[in-house]
CHARMM-style PDB file with segment names, atoms N, HN, CA, C and O in Angstrom:
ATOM      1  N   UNK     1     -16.611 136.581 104.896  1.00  0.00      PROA
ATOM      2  CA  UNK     1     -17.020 135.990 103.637  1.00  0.00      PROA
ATOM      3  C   UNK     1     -17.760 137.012 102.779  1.00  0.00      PROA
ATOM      4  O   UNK     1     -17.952 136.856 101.573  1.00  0.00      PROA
ATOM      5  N   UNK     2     -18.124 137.972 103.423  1.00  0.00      PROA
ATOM      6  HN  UNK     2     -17.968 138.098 104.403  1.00  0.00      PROA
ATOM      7  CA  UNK     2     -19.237 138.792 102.434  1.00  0.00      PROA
ATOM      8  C   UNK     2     -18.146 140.024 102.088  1.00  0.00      PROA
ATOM      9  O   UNK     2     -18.325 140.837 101.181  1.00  0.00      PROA
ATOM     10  N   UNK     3     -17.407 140.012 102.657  1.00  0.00      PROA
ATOM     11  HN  UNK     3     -17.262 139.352 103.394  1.00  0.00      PROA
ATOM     12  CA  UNK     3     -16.286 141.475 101.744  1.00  0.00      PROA
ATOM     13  C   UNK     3     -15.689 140.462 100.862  1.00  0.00      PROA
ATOM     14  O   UNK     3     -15.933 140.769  99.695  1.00  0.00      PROA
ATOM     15  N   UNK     4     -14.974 139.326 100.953  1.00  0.00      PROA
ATOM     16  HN  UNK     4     -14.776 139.077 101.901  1.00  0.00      PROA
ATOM     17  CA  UNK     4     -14.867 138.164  99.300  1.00  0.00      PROA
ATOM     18  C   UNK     4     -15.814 138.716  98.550  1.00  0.00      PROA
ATOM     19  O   UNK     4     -15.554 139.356  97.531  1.00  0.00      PROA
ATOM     20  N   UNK     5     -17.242 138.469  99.087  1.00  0.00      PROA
ATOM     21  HN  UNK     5     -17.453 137.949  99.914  1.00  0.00      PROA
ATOM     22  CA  UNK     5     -18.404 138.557  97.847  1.00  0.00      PROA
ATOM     23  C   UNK     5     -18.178 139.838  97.087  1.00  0.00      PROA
ATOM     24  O   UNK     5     -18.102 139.848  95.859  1.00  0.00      PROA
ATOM     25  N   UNK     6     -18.081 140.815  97.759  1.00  0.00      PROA
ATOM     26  HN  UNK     6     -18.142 140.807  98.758  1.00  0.00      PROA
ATOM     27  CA  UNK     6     -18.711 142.016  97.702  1.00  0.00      PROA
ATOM     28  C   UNK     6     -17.176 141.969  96.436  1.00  0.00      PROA
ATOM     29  O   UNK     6     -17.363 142.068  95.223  1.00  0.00      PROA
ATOM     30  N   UNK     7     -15.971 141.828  96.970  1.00  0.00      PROA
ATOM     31  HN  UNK     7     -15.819 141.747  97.955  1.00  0.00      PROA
ATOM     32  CA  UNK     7     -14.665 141.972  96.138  1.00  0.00      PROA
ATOM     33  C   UNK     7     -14.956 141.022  95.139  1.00  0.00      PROA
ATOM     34  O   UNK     7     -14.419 141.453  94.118  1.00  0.00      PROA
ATOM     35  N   UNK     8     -15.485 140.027  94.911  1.00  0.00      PROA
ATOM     36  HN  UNK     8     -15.920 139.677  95.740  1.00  0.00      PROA
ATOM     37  CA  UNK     8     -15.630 139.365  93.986  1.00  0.00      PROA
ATOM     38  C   UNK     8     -16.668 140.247  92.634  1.00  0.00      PROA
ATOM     39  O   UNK     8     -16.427 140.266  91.427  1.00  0.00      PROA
ATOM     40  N   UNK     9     -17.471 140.701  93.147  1.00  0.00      PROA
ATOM     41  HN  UNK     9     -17.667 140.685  94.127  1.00  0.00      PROA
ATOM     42  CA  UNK     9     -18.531 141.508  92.836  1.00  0.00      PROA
ATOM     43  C   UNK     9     -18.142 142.797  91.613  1.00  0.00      PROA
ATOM     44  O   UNK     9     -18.582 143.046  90.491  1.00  0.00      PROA
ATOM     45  N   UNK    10     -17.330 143.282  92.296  1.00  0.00      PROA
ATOM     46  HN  UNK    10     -16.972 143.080  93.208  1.00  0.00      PROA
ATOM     47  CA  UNK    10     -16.943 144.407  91.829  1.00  0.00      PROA
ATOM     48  C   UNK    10     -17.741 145.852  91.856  1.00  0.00      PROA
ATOM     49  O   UNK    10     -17.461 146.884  91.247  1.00  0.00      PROA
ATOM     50  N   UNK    11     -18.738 145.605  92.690  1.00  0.00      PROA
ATOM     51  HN  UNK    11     -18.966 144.766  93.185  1.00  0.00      PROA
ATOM     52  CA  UNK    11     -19.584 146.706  92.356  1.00  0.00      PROA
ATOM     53  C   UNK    11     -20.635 146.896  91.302  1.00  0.00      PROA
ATOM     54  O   UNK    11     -21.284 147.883  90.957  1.00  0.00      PROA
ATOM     55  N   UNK    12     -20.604 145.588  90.877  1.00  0.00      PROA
ATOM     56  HN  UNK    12     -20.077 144.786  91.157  1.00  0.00      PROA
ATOM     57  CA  UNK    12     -21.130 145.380  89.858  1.00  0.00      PROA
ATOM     58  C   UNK    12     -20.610 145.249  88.301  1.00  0.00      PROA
ATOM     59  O   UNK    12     -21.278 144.853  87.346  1.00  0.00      PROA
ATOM     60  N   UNK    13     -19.392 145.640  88.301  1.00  0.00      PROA
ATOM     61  HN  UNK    13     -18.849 145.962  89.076  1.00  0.00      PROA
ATOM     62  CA  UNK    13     -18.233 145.339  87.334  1.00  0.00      PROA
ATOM     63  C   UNK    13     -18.083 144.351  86.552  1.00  0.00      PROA
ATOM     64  O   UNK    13     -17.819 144.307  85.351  1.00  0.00      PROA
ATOM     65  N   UNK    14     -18.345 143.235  87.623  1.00  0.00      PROA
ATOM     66  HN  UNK    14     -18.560 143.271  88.599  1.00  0.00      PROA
ATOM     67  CA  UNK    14     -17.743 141.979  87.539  1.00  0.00      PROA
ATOM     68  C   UNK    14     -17.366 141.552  86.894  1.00  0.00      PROA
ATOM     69  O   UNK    14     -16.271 141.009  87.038  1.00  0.00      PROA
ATOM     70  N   UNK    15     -18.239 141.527  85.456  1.00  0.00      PROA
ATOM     71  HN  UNK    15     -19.129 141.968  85.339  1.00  0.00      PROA
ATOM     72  CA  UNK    15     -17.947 140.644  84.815  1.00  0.00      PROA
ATOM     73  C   UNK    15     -16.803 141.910  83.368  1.00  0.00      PROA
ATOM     74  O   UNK    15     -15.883 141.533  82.643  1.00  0.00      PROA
ATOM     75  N   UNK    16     -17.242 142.933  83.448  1.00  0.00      PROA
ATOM     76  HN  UNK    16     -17.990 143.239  84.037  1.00  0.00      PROA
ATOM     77  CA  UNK    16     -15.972 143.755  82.885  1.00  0.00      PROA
ATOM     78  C   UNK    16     -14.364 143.491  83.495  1.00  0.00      PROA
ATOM     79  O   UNK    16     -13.352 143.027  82.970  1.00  0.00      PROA
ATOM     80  N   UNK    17     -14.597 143.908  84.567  1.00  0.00      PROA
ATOM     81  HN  UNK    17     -15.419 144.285  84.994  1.00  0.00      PROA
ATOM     82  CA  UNK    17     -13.298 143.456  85.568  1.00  0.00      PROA
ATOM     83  C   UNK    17     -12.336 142.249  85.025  1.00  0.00      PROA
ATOM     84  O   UNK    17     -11.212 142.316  84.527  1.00  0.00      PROA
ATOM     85  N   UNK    18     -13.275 140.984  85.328  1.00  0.00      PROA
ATOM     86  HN  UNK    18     -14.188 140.929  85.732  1.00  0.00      PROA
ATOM     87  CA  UNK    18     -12.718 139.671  85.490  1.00  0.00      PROA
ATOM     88  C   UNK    18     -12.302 139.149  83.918  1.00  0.00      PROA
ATOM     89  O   UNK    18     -11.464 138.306  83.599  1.00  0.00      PROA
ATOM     90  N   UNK    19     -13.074 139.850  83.179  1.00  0.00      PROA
ATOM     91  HN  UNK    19     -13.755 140.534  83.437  1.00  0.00      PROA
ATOM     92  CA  UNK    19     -13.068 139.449  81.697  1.00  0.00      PROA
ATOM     93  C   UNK    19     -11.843 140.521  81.312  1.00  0.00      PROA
ATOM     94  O   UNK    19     -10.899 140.061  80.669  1.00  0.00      PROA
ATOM     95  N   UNK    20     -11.832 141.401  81.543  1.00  0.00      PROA
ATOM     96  HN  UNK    20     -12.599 141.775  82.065  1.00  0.00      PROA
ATOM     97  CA  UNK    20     -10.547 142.211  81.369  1.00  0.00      PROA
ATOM     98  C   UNK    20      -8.863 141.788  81.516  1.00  0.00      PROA
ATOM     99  O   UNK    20      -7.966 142.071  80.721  1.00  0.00      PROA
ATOM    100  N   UNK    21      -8.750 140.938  82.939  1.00  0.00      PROA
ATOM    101  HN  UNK    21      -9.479 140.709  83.585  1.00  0.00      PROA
ATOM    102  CA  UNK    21      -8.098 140.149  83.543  1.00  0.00      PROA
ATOM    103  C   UNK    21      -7.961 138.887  83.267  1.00  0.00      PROA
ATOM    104  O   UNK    21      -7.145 138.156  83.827  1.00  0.00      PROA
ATOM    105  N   UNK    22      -9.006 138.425  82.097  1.00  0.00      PROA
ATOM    106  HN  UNK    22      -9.669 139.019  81.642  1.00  0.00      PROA
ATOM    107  CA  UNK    22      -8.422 137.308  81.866  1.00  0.00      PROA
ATOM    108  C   UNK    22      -8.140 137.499  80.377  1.00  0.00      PROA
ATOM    109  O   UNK    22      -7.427 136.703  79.765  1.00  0.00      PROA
ATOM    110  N   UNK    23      -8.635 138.427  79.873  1.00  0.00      PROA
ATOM    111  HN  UNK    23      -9.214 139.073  80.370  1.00  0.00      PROA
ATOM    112  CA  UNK    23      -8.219 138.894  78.487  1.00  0.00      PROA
ATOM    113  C   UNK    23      -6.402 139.132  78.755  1.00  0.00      PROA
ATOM    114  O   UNK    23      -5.525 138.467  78.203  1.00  0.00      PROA
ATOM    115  N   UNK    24      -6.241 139.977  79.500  1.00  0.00      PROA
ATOM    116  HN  UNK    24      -6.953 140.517  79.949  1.00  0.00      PROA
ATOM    117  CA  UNK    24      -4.663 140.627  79.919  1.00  0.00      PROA
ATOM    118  C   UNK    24      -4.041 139.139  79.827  1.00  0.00      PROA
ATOM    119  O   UNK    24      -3.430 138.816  78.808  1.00  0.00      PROA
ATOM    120  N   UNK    25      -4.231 138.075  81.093  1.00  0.00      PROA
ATOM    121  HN  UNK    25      -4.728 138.337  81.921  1.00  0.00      PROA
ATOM    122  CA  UNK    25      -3.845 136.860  80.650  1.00  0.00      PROA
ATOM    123  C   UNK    25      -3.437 135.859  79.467  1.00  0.00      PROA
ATOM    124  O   UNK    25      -2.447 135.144  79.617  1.00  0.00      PROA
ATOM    125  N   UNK    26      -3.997 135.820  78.601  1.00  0.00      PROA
ATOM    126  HN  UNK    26      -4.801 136.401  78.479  1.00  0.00      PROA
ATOM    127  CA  UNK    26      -3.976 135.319  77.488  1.00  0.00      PROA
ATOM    128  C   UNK    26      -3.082 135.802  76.973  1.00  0.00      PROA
ATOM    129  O   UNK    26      -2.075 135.095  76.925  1.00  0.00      PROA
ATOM    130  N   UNK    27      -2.996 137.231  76.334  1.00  0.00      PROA
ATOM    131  HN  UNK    27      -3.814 137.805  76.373  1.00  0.00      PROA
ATOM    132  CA  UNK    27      -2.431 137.731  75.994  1.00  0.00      PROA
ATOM    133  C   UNK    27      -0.740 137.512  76.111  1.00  0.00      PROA
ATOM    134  O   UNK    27       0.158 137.551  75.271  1.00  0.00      PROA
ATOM    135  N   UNK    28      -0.770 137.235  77.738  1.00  0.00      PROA
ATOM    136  HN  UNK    28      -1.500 137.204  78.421  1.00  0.00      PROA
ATOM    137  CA  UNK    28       0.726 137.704  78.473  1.00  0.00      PROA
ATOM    138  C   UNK    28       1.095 136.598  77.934  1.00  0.00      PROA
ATOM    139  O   UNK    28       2.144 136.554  77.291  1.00  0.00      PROA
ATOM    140  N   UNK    29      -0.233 134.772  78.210  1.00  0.00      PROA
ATOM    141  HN  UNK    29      -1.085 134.808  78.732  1.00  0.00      PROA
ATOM    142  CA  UNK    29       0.153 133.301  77.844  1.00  0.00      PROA
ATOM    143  C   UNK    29       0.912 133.558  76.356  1.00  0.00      PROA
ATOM    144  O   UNK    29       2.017 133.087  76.089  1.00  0.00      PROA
ATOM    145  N   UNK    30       0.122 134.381  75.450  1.00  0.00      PROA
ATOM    146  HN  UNK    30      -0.776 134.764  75.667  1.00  0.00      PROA
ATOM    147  CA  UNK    30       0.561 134.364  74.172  1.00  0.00      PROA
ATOM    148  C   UNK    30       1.924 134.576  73.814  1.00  0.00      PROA
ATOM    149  O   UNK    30       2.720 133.837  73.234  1.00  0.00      PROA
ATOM    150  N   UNK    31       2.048 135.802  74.301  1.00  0.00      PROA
ATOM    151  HN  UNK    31       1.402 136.403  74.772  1.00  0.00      PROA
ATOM    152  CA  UNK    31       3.949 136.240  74.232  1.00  0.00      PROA
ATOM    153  C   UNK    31       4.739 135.325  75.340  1.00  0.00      PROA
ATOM    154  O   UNK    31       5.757 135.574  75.986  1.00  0.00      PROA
ATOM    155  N   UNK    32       4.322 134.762  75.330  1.00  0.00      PROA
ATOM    156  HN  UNK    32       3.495 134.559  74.805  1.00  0.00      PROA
ATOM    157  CA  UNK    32       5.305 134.052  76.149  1.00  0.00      PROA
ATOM    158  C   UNK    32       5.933 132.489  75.089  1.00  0.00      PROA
ATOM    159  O   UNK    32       7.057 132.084  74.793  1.00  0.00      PROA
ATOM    160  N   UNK    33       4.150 131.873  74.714  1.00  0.00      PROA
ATOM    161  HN  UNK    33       3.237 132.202  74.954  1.00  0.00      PROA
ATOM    162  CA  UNK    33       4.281 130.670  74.029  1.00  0.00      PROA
ATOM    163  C   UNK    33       4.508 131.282  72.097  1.00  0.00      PROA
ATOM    164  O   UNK    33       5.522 130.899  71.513  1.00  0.00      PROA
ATOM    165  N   UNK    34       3.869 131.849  71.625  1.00  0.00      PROA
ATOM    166  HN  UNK    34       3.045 132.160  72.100  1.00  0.00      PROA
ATOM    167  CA  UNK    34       4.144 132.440  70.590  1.00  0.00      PROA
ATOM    168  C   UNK    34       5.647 132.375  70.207  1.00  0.00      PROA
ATOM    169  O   UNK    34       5.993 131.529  69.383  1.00  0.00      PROA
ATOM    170  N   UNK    35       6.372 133.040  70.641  1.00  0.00      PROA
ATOM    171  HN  UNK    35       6.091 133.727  71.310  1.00  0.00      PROA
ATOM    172  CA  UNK    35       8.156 132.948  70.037  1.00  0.00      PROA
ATOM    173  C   UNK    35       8.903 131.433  70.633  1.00  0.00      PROA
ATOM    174  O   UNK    35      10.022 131.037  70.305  1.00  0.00      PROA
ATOM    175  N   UNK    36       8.269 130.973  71.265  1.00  0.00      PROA
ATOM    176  HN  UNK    36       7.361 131.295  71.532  1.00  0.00      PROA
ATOM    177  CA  UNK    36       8.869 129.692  71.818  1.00  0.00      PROA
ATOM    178  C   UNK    36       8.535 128.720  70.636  1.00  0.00      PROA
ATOM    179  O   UNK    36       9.379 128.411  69.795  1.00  0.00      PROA
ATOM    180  N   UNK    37       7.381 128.310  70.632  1.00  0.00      PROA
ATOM    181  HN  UNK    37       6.696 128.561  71.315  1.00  0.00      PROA
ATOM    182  CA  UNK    37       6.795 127.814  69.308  1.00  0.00      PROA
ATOM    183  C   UNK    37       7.637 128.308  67.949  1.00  0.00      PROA
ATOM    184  O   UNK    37       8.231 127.458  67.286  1.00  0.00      PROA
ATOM    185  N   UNK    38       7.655 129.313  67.674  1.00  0.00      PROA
ATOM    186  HN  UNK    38       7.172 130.003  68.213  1.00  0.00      PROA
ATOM    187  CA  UNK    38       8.114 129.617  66.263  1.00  0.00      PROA
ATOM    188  C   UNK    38       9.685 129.297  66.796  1.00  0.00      PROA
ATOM    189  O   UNK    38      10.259 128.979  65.754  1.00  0.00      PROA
ATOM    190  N   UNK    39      10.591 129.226  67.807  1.00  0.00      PROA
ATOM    191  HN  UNK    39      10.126 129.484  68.653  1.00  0.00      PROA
ATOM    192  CA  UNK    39      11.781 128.996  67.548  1.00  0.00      PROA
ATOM    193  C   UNK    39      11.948 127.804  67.643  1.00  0.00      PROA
ATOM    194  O   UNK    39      12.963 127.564  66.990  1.00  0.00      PROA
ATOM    195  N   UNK    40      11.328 126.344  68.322  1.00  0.00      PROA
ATOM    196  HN  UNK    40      10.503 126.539  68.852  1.00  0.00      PROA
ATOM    197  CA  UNK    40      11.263 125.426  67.811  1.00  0.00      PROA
ATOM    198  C   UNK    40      10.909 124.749  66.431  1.00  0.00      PROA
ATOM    199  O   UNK    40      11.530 123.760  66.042  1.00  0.00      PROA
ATOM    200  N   UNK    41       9.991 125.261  65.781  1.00  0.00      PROA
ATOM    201  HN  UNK    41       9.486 126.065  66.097  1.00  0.00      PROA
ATOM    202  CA  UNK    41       9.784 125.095  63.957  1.00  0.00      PROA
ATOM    203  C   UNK    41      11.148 125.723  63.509  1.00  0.00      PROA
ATOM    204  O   UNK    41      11.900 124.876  63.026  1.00  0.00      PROA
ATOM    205  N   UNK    42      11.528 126.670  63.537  1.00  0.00      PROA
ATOM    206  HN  UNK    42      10.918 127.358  63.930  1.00  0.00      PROA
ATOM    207  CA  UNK    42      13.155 127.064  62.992  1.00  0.00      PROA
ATOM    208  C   UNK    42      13.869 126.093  63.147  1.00  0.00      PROA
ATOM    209  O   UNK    42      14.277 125.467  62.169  1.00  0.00      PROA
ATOM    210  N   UNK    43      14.218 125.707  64.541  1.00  0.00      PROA
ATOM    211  HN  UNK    43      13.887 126.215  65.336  1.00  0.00      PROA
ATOM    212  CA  UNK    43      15.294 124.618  64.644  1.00  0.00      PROA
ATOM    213  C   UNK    43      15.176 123.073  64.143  1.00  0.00      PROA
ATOM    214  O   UNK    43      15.995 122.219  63.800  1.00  0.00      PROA
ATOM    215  N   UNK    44      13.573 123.136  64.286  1.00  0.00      PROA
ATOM    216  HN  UNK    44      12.908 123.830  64.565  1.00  0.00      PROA
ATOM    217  CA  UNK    44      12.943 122.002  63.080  1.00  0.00      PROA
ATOM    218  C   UNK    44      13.802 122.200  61.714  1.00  0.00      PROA
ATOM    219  O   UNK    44      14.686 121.464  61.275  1.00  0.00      PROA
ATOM    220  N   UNK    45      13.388 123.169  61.276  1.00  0.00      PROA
ATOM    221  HN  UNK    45      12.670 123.767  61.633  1.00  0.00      PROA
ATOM    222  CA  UNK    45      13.467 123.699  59.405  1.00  0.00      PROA
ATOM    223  C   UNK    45      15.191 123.754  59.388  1.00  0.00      PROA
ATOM    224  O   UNK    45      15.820 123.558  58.347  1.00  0.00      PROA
ATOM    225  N   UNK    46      15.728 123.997  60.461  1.00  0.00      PROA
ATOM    226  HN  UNK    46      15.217 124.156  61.305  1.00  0.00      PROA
ATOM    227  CA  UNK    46      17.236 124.216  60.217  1.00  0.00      PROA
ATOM    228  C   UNK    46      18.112 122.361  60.670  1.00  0.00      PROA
ATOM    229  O   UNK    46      19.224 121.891  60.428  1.00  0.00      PROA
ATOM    230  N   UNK    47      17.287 122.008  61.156  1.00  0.00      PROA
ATOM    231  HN  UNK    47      16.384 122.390  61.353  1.00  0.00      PROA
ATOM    232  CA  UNK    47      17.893 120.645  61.213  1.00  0.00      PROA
ATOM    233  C   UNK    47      17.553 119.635  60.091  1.00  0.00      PROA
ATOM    234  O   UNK    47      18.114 118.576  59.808  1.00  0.00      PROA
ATOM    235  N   UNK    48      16.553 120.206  59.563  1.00  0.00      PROA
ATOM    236  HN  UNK    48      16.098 121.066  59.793  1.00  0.00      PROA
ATOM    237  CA  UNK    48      16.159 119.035  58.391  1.00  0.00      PROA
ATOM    238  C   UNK    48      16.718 119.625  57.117  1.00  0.00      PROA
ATOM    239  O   UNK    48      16.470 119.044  56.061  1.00  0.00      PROA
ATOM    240  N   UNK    49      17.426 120.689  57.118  1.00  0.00      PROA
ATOM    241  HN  UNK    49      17.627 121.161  57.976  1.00  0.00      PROA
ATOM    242  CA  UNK    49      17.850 121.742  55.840  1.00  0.00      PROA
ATOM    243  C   UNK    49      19.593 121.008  55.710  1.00  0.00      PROA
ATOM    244  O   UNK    49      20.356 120.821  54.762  1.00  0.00      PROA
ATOM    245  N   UNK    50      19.683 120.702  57.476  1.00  0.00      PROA
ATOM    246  HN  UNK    50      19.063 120.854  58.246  1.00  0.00      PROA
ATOM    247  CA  UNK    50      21.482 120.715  57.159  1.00  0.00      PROA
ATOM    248  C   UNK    50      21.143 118.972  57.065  1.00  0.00      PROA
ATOM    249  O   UNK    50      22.086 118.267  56.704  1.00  0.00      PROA
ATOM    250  N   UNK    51      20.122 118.452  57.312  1.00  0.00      PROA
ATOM    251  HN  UNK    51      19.356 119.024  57.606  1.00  0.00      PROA
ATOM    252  CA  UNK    51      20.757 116.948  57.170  1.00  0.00      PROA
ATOM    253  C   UNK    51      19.768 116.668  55.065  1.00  0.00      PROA
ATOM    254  O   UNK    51      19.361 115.681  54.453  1.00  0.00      PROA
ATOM    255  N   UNK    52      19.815 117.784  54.840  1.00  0.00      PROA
ATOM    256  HN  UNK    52      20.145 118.587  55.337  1.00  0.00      PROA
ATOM    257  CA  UNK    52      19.385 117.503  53.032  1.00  0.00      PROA
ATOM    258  C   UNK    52      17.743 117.135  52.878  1.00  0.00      PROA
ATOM    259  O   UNK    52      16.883 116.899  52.028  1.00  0.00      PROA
ATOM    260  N   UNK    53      17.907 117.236  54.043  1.00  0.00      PROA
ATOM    261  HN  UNK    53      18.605 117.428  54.733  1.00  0.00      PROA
ATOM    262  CA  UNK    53      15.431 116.937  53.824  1.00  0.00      PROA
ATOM    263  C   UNK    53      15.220 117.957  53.692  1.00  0.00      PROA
ATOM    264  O   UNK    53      16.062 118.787  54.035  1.00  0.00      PROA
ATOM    265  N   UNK    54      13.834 118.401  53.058  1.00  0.00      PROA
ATOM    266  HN  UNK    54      13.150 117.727  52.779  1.00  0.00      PROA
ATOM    267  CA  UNK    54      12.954 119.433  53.599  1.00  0.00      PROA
ATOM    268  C   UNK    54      12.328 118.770  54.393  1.00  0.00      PROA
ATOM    269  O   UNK    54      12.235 117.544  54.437  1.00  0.00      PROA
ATOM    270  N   UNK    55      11.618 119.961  55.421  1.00  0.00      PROA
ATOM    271  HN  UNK    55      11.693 120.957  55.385  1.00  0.00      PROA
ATOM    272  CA  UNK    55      10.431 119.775  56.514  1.00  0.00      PROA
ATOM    273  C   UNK    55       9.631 119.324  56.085  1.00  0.00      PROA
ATOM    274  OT1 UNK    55       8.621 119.093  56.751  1.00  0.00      PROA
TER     275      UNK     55
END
């Protein structure tokens, strides 16, 4: 349990480390949901264009 701690720890890092790693995260969440999102609003804007609505 105390090499967990100690790895949890970082040497004192910690909180650079973990905040780094969850920064990287977000990021990765972003490109992932980012173009998914915008290609659903397209197919929004392109289905309401061919049936004569605007969005």
């Amino acid at each position: 349990m105390n090499a967990l701690r100690e790895f949890l720890h970082m040497g004192g890092y910690a909180v650079y480390v973990w905040s780094a790693y969850a920064l990287g995260l977000v990021v990765l969440v972003w490109n992932v949901w980012a173009p998914l999102r915008h290609e659903r609003q397209l197919e929004r804007s392109l289905a309401a264009s061919r049936s004569g609505r605007e969005p």
